[in-house]
C-alpha positions in Angstrom: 4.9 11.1 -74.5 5.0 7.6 -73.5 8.3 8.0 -72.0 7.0 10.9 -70.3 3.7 9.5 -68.3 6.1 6.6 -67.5 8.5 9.0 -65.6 5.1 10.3 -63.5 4.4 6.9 -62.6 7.5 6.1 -61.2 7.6 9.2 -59.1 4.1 8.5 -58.1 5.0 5.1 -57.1 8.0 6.4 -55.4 6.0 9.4 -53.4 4.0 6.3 -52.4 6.1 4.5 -51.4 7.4 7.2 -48.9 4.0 8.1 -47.1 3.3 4.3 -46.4 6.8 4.0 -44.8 6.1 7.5 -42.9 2.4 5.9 -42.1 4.3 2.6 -40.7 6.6 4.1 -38.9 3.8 6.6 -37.4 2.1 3.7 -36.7 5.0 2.2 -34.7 5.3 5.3 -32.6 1.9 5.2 -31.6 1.7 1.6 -30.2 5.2 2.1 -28.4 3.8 5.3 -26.8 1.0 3.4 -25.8 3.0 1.0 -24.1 5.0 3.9 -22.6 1.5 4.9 -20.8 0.3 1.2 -19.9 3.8 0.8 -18.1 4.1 3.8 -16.0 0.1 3.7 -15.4 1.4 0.4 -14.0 4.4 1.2 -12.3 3.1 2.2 -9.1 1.3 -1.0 -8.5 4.6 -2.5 -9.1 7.1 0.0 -7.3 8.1 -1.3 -3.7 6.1 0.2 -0.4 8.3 2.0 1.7 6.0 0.6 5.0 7.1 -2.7 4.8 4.0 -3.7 6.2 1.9 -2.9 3.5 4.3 -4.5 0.8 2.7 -7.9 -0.3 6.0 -8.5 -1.9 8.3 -8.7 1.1 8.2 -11.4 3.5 11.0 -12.6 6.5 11.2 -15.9 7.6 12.9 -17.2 10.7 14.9 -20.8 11.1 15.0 -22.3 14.5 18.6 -21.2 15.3 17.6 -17.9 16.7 14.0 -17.1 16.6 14.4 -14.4 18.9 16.6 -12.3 16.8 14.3 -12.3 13.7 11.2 -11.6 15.7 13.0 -8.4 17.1 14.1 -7.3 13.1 10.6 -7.7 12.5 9.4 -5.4 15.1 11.9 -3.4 14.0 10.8 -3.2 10.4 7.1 -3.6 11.1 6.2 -6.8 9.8 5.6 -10.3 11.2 7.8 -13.4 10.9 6.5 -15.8 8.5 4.5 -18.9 9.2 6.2 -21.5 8.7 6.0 -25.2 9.7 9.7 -26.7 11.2 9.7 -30.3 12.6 12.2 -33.1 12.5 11.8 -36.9 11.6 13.0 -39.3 14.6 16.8 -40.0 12.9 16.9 -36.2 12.8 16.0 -35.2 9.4 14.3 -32.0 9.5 11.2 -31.4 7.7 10.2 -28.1 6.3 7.1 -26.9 4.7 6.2 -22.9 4.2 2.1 -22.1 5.4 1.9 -18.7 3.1 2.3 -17.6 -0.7 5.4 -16.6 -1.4 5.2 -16.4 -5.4 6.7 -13.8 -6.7 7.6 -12.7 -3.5 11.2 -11.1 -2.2 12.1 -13.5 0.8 14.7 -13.1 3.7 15.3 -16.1 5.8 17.3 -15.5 8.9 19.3 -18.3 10.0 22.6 -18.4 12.5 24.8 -21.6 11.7 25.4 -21.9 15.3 25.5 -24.9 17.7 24.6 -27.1 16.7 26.2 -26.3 13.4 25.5 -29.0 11.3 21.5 -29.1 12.2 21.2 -25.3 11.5 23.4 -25.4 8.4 20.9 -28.0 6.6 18.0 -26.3 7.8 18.5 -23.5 6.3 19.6 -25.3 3.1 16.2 -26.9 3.5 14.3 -23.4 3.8 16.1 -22.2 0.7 15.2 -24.8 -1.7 11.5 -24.8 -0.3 11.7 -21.5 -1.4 12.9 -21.9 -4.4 10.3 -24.3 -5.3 7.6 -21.7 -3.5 8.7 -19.6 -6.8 10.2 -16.8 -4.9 11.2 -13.7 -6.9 14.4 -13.4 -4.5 15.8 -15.3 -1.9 18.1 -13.6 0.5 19.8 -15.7 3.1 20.5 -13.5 6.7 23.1 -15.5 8.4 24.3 -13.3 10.7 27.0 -16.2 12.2 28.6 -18.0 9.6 29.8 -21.0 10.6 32.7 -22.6 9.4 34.5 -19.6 8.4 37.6 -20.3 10.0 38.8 -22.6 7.5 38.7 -20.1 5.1 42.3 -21.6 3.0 44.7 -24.0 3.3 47.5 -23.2 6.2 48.2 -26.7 6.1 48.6 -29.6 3.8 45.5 -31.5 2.7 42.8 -29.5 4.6 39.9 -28.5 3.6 38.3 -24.8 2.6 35.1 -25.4 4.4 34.3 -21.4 4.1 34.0 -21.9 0.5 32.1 -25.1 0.3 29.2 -23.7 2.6 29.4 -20.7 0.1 28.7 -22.8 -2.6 26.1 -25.2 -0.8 24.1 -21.9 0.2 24.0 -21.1 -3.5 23.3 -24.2 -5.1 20.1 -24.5 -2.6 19.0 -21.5 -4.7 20.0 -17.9 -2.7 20.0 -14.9 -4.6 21.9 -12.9 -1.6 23.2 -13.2 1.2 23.8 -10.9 4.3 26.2 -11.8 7.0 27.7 -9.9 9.9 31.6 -9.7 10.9 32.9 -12.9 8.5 35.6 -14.2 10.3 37.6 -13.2 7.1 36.2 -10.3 4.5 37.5 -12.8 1.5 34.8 -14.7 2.0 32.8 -12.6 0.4 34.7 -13.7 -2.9 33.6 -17.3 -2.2 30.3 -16.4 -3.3 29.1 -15.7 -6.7 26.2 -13.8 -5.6 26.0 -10.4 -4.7 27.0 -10.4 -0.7 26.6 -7.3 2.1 29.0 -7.8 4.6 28.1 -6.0 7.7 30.2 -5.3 10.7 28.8 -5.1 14.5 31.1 -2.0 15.2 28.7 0.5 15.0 26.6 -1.3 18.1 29.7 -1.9 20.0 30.9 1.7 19.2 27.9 3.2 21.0 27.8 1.1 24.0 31.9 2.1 24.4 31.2 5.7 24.0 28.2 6.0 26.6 31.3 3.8 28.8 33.2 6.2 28.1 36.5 4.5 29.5 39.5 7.0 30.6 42.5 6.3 28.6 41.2 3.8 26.2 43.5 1.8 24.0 42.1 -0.6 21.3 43.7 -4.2 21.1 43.7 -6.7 18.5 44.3 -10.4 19.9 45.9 -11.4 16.4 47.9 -9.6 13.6 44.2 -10.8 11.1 42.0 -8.9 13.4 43.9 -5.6 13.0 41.9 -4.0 10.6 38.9 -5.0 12.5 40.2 -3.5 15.3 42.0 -0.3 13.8 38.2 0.9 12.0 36.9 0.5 15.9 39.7 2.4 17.2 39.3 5.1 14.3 35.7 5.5 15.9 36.4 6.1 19.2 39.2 8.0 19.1 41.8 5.9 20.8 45.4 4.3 20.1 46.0 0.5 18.8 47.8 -2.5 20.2 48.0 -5.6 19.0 49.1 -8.9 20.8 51.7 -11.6 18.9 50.1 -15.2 19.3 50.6 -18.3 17.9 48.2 -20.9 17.1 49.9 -24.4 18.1 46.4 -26.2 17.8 42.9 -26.0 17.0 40.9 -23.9 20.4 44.9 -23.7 21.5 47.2 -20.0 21.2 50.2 -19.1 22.5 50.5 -15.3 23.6 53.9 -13.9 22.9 54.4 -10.2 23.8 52.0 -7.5 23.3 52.8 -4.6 21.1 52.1 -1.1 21.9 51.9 1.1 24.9 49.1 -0.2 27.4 50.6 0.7 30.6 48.4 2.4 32.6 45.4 2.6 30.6 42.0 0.9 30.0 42.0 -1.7 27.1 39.4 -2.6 25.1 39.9 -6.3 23.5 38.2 -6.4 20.2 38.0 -9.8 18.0 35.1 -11.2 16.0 34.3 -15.0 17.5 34.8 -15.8 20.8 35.0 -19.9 21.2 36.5 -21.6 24.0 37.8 -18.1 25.5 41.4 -19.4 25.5 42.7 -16.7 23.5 40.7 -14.0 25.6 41.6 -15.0 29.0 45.7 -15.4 27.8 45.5 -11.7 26.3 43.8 -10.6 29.4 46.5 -12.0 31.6 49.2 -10.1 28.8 47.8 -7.0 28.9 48.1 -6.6 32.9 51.9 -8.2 32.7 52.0 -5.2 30.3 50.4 -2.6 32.8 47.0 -2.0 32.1 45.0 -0.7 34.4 41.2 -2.5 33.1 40.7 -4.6 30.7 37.1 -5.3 28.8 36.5 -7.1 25.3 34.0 -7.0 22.7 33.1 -9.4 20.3 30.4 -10.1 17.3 29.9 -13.7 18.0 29.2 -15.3 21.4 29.9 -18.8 20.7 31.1 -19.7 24.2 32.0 -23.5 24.0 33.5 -26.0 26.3 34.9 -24.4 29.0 34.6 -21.1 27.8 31.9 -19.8 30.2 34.4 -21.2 33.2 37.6 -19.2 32.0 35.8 -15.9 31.8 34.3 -16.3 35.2 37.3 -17.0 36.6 39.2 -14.5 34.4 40.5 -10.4 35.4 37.7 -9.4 32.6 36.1 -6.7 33.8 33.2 -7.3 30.9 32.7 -9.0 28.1 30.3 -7.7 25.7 28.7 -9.5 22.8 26.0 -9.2 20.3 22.9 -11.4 19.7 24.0 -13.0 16.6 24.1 -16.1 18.6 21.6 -16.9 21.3 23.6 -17.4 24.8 23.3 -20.4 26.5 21.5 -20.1 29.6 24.3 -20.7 31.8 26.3 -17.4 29.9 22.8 -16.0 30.3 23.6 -16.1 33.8 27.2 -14.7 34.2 27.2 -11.0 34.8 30.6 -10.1 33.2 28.8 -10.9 30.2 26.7 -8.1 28.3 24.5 -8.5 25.1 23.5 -6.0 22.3 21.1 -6.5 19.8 22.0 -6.2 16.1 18.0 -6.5 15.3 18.1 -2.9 14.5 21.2 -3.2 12.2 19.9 -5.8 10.3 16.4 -4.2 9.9 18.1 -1.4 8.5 20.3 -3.5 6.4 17.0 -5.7 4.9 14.6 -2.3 4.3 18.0 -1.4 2.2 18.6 -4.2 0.3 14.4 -4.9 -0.5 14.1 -0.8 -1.4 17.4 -1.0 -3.3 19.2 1.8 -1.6 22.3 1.8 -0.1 23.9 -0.3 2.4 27.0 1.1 3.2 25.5 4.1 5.1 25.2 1.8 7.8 28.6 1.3 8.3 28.5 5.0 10.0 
């Protein structure tokens, strides 16, 4: 009998056991469901705004490089450039200091590294890590000319990669991501170890060619690297492809060799990313009417017009040159009709609302 009430006890004990584990594990349940309610009660106050201006978690700052630009994106998006305060010591040091909140905050700076390179390079080097310290949830860098790209490996003995150096300089300061327009080379992206949108001008340009709406239109790339540039641009309007054989002999120096494809008799559209000192531009020019074309016009992403640049497209059988704002003109290409300007504001606006809502980018590429 003994044996027998000590069997009961141990199934009691067992039976027990059982409903406090089933009581624990109820009681589990319950406080994860409650946190399941507390999080989605507040989720809205956390989800993104879709009216940029309403969303105290987005703000866009502007460098000095090109103001302009980044006011136009922020009329474009509907929300004002950020307050900022920008001055420079008297041995040029620049001195930076941000005049709003920006804890917690998703940032985009926009910052050229145009002439004068060096300045804009460490001012927005500057802005980043003021941002960083600012505690900034997300720091996107907008640098829609990125300078020294064009020593982007090492063609020659004991030269430097200055492409990937700025990459890494840009993320040290402390960017999170970075947003550039027509690289000089799409391997650049690779430099980074940040996620990077790479965004071309094409689309603008495409437009303003179409409304042109040029008889006989044949696409040429000035180099065999800007063919793929060239061929997407040619894919969108509908027309042929040439490209022109040159040789670099020095820095700002090319050599034209013979073009390659038919352009006898029709209007040519030059298409290249950066145009510098206008050597190369002017020399394909002069090869494409030795080759028979009837007009020739170029297009390009980045107006950086140095040196004599300005000079040799006056005095050169261009019919029009047509740039974007990437780069502010100087006043006296401000001046010369044969050169036309698009904005990009509206590109990059797009391209920021993506990036802040999390959507995709690459929609814009149509």
């Amino acid at each position: 009998m003994e044996a027998g009430r000590s069997t009961v006890t141990a199934e009691d004990k067992q039976q027990d056991g059982g409903q406090a584990a089933a009581k624990e594990a109820a009681q589990f349940a319950a406080a994860d469901a409650a946190a399941k309610a507390k999080e989605a009660k507040l989720a809205p106050d956390r989800k993104r705004s879709r009216n940029l201006s309403e969303d105290k978690r987005f703000k866009l700052f502007s460098g000095t490089a090109n103001r302009p630009l980044t006011e136009e994106i922020g009329r474009h998006i509907g929300v004002p450039v950020g307050e900022v305060k920008i001055q420079r010591f008297a041995d040029g040091e620049v001195y930076f200091q941000l005049l709003e909140n920006v804890r917690g905050v998703d940032v985009f700076v926009v910052q050229p590294t145009c002439y004068p390179v060096d300045q804009n390079l460490v001012e927005l080097l500057v802005m980043i890590d003021a941002l960083k310290r600012a505690s900034a949830a997300r720091i996107t860098v907008v640098v829609p000319y990125y300078g020294y790209a064009r020593q982007d490996r090492k063609d020659r003995p004991r030269v430097a990669i200055s492409a990937k150096l700025i990459a890494d300089l840009l993320t040290t300061a402390g960017a999170n991501r970075a947003l550039f327009v027509d690289l000089h080379a799409a391997q650049i992206q690779g430099f980074f170890n940040i996620p990077v949108d790479h965004l071309y001008a094409s689309p603008v340009l495409v437009s303003y060619f179409r409304e042109l709406n040029l008889p006989n239109l044949t696409v040429v790339s000035p180099d065999a690297g800007g063919v793929e540039r060239a061929r997407f641009f040619a894919q969108k309007v509908g027309a042929p492809l040439a490209i022109v054989d040159k040789r670099r002999t020095d820095m700002n120096v090319t050599e034209v060799m013979h073009v390659i494809g038919d352009v006898k008799g029709r209007s040519c559209l030059i298409l290249d990313d950066i145009v510098d000192t206008a050597g190369t531009l002017v020399k394909t020019v002069d090869a494409l009417y030795a080759a028979g074309a009837a007009t020739v016009y170029a297009g390009a992403s980045h107006a950086v017009l140095s040196g004599p640049a300005i000079d040799r497209i006056a005095a050169s059988r261009l019919e029009q040159l047509v740039v974007t704002n990437s780069i502010p003109l100087r006043e006296a290409a401000q001046k010369l009709p044969k050169i036309k300007v698009l904005s990009i504001a509206g590109l990059l606006g797009a391209a920021i609302e993506s990036i802040h809502m999390e959507t995709s980018v690459s929609t814009l590429f149509n």
